[in-house]
N, C-alpha and C positions, 0 to 999 in steps of 0.2 A: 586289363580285365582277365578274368579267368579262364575267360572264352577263348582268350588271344592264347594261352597257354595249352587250351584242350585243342585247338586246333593245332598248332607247334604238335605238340603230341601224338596226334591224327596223321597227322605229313610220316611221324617217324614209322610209326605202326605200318599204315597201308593198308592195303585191303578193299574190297568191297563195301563196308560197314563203314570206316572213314572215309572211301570219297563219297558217299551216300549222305556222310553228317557234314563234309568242306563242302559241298555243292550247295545244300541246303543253309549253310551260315554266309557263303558268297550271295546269292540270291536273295536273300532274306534280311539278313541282318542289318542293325541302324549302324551299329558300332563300323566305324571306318577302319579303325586297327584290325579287329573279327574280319573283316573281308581280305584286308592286306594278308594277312596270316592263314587265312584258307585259303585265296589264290597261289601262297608259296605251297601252300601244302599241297595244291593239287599238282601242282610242278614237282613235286617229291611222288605220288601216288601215281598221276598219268591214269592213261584212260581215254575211253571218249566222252562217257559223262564229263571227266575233267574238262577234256578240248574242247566240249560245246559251253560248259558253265565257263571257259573262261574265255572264250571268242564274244558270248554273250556279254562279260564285264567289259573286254576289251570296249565292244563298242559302246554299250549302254550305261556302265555305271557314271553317275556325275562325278567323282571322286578322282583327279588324276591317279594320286597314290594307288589307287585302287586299278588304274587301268594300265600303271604301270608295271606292277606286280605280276598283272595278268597278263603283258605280253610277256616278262620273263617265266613265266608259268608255262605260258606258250613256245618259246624258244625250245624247253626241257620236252615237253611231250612231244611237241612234232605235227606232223600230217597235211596232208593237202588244206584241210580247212583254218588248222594255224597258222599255214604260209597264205593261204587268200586275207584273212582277218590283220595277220600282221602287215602286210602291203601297205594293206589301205590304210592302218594304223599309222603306219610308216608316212605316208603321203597328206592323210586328212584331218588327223588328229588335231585342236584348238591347243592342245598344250606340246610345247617343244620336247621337255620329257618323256611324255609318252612316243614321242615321232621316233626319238632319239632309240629307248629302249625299244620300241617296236624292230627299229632298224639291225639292232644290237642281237636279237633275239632270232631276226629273221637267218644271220650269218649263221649263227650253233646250228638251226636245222639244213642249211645246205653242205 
């Protein structure tokens, strides 16, 4: 979708205005790809908007894809709340993928 593109686009730019509009299409959006693509993107942007929209997908989104995205979003940005969010990730997660990348993600931030 188009949306998958304007996000792609948003990750390159940065800024305050694109993590403004990735936060808003990871939290919102129906489209599965839309979330996968603004979780990359806030992994290009960073932030702590970024860190908390994507700690929050990490745990909440139904969508593996979607959770796995956002612990490699997680790896890139960083911080005390991506290393507690990807642990648990790492440890609790129902999908082995996501365990996996959580685990993957947690190594780039130490």
């Amino acid at each position: 979708p188009v949306r998958c593109i304007a996000a792609e686009a948003l990750g390159q730019l940065g800024g305050d205005e694109a993590r403004t509009a990735c936060v808003k299409a990871l939290k919102e959006d129906r489209s599965l790809a839309v979330r996968e693509d603004a979780s990359k993107a806030l992994g290009q942007i960073g932030g702590d908007e970024a860190r908390t929209a994507c700690v929050k997908a990490l745990k909440d989104d139904r969508e593996e894809y979607v959770r796995m995205h956002a612990a490699e979003a997680l790896g890139h940005i960083g911080g005390d709340e991506a290393k507690t969010a990807l642990k648990q990730a790492a440890e609790q997660d129902k999908d082995t993928d996501v365990r996996e990348r959580a685990r993957d993600a947690l190594e780039k931030i130490k």
